[in-house]
C-alpha positions as CSV (number, residue, x, y, z in Angstrom):
1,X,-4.4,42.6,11.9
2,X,-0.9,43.3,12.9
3,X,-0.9,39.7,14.2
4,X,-1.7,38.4,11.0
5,X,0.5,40.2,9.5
6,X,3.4,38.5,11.6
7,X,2.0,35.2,11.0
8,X,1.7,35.7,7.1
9,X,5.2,36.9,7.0
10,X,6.6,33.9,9.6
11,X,5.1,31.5,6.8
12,X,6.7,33.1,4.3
13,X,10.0,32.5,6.2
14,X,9.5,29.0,6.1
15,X,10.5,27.3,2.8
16,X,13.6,29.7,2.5
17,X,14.7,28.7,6.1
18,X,14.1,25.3,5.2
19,X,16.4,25.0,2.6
20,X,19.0,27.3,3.9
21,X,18.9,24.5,7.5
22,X,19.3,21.9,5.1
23,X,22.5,23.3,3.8
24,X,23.8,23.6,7.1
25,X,23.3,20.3,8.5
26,X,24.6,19.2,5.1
27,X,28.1,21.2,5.8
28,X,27.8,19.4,9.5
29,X,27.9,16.0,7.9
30,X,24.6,15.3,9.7
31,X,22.5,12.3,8.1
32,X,19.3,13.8,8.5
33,X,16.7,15.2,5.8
34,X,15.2,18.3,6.8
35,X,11.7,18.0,5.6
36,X,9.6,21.0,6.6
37,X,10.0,23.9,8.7
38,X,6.9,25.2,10.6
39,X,7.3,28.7,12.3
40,X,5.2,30.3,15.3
41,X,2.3,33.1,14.5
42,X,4.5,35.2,16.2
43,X,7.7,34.2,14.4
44,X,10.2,33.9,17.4
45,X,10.2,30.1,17.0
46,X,10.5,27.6,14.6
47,X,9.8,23.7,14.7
48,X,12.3,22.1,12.1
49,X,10.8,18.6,11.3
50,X,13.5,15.9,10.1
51,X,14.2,12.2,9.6
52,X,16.9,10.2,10.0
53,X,17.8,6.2,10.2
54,X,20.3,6.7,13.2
55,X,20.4,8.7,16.7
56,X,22.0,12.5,15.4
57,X,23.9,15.0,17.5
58,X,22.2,18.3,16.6
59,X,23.4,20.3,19.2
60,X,26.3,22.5,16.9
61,X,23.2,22.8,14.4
62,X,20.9,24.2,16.9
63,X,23.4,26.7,18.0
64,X,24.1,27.4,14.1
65,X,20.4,27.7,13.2
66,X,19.3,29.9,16.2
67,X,22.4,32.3,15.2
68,X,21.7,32.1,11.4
69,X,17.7,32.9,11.7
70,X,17.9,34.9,15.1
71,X,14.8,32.5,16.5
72,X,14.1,29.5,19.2
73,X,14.6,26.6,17.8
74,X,13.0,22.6,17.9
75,X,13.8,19.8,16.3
76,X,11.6,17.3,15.9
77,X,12.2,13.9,14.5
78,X,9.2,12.1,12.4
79,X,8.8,9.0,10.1
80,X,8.6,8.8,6.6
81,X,4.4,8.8,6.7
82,X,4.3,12.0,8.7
83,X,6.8,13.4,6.4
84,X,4.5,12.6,3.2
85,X,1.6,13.9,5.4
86,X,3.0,17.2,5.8
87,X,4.6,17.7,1.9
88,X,1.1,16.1,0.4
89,X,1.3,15.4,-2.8
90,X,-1.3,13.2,-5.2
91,X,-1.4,9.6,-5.0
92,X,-1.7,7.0,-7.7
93,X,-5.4,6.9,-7.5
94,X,-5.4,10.7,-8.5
95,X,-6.3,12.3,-5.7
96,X,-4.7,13.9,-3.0
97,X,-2.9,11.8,-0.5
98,X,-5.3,11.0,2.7
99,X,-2.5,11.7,5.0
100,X,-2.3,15.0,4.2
101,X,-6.2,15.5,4.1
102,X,-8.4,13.7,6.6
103,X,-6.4,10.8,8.4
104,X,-5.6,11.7,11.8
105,X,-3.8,8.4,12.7
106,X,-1.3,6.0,11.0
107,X,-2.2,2.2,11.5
108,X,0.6,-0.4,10.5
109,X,0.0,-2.2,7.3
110,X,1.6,-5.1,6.6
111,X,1.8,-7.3,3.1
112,X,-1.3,-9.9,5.0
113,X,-3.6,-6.9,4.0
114,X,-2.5,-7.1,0.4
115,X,-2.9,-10.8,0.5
116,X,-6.1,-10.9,1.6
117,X,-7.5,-8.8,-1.1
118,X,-5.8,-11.1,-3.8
119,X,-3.6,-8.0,-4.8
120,X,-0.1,-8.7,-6.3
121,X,2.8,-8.8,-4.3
122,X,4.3,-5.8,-6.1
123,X,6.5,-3.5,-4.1
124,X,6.3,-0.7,-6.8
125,X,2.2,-0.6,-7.3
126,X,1.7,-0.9,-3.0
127,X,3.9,1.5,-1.8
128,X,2.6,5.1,-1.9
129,X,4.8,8.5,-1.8
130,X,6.4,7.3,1.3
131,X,7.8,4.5,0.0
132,X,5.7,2.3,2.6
133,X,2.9,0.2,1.8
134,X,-0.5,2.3,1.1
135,X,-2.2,3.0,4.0
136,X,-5.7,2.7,2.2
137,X,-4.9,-1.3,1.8
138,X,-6.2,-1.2,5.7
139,X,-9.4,0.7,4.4
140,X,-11.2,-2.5,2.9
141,X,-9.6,-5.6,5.0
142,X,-12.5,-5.9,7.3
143,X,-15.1,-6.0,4.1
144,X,-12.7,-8.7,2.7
145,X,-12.7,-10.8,6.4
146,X,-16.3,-10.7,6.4
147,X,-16.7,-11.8,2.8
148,X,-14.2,-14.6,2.8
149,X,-16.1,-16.2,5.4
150,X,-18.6,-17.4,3.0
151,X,-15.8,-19.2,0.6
152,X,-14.3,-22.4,1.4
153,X,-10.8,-22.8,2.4
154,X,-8.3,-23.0,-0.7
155,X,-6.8,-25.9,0.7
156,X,-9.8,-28.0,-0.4
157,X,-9.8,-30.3,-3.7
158,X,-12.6,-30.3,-5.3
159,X,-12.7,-34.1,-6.7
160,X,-14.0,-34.9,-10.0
161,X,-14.2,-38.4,-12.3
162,X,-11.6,-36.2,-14.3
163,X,-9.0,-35.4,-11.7
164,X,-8.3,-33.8,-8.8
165,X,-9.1,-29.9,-8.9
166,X,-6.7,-27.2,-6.5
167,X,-7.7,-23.8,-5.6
168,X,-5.9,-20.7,-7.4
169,X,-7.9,-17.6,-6.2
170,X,-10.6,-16.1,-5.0
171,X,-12.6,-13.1,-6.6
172,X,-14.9,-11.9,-3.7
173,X,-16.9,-9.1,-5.7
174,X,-18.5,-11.6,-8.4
175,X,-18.3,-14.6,-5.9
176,X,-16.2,-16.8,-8.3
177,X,-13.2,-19.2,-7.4
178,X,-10.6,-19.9,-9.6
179,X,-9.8,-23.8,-10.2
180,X,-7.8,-26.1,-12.1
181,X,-6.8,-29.6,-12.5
182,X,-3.6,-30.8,-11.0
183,X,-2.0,-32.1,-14.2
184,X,-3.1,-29.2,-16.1
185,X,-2.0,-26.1,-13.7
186,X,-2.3,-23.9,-17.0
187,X,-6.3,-24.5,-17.8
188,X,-7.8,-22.7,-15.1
189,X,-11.7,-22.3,-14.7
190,X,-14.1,-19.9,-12.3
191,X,-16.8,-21.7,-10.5
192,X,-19.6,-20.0,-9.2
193,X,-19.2,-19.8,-4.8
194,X,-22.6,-21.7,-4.6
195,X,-22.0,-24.2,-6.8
196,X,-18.4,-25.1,-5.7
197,X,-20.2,-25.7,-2.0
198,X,-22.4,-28.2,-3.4
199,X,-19.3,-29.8,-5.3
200,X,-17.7,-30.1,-1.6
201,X,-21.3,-31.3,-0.2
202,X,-21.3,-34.3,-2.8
203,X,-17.5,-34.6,-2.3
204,X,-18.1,-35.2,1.3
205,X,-20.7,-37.9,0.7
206,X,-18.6,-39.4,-2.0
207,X,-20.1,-38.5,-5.4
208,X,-17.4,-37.4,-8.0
209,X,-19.2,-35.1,-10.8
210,X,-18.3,-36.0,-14.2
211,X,-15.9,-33.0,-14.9
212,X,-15.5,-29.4,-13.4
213,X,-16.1,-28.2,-16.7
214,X,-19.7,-28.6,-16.2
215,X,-20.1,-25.8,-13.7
216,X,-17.2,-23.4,-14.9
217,X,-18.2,-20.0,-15.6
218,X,-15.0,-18.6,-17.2
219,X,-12.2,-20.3,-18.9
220,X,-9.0,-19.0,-19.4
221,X,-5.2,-19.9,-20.0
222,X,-2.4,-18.9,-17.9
223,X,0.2,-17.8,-19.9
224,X,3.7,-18.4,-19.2
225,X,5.9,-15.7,-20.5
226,X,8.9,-16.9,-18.8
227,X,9.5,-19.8,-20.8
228,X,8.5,-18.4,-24.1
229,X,5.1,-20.2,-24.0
230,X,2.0,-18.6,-25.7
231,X,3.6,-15.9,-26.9
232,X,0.6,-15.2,-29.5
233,X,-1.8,-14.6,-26.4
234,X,0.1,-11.0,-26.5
235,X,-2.0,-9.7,-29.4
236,X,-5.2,-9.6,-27.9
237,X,-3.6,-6.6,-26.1
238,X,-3.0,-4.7,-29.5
């Protein structure tokens, strides 16, 4: 029990000693965040966990900390990920972030992940608490690999008697592909994946359908807000 005691108390310790290191390296001029402070069950060591973007001389701090707290001290430098890992906090899903709570490991992820899963290229919604992009855009990639496989590549033109029809997106989880016409970029259309294969089929053996039209399962308008077009489209979000 007296152990426990110790430990309790060394944890205790830690939030005060954190700020209080912070204010020193501040008054050192240091460019480093101090981000957690992690003592020993016995409380006659600390770790002191930090970032920083360039190499920092500690060594004056070290000195200044181990005379100021009366303990052994490490410092130990970690990236922005492990930093969110050890504050937690919850992430935009609503729950707590998986850093903090089961993953072991960080894998890189890159914006190809994002791509892949037809997200938007928005730096605001993919970056998580770290500021880097979410690391659960890595949990679904190899479901979207596998599934993609099945769909035809989107540099194919799907060749009608009305025109020429390019590729604008995939949606993997209702098996539909977005197309539209090459003189009318706004009218855009989802075709069923099975029945855009046999549009390529007869394409390859040189029969033009009459119009894409004919197989579309949705219809829609893209509107374009930059130029002031279809401005009335707005209400149907009232």
């Amino acid at each position: 029990q007296v152990d426990v005691d110790k430990w309790r108390e060394a944890i205790h310790k830690e939030e005060e000693t954190m700020l209080r290191s912070r204010k020193i390296a501040a008054d050192l001029g240091l460019n480093m965040k101090i981000g957690d402070v992690e003592y020993q069950g016995d409380g006659t060591k600390a770790i002191f966990y930090y970032i920083a973007d360039e190499r920092v001389d500690f060594r004056e701090l070290i000195k200044l900390l181990a005379d100021e707290f009366k303990i052994r001290i490490e410092m130990r430098q970690i990236g922005v990920r492990q930093e969110a890992s050890r504050l937690g906090g919850i992430g935009s899903c609503g729950r707590e972030l998986c850093c903090s709570t089961w993953m072991s490991s960080f894998k890189s992820v890159s914006t190809s992940n994002a791509r892949l899963q037809q997200l938007s290229l928005n730096p605001q919604k993919l970056a998580g608490q770290c500021g880097k992009l979410k690391c659960c855009l890595n949990f679904e990639s190899e479901m979207y690999e596998d599934a993609l496989k099945e769909f035809p590549s989107s540099k194919i033109v799907l060749k009608t008697k009305k025109g020429n029809a390019v590729h604008h997106k995939n949606d993997v989880f209702k098996q539909l592909i977005w197309y539209s016409y090459e003189n009318e970029r706004s009218d855009i259309m989802a075709i069923p994946l099975d029945k855009v294969k046999k549009i390529i089929k007869k394409n390859e053996k040189g029969i033009l359908p009459e119009k894409l039209e004919d197989f579309a399962f949705v219809r829609d308008k893209k509107v374009d807000f930059e130029n002031g077009a279809d401005q009335d489209d707005l209400n149907r979000f009232d």
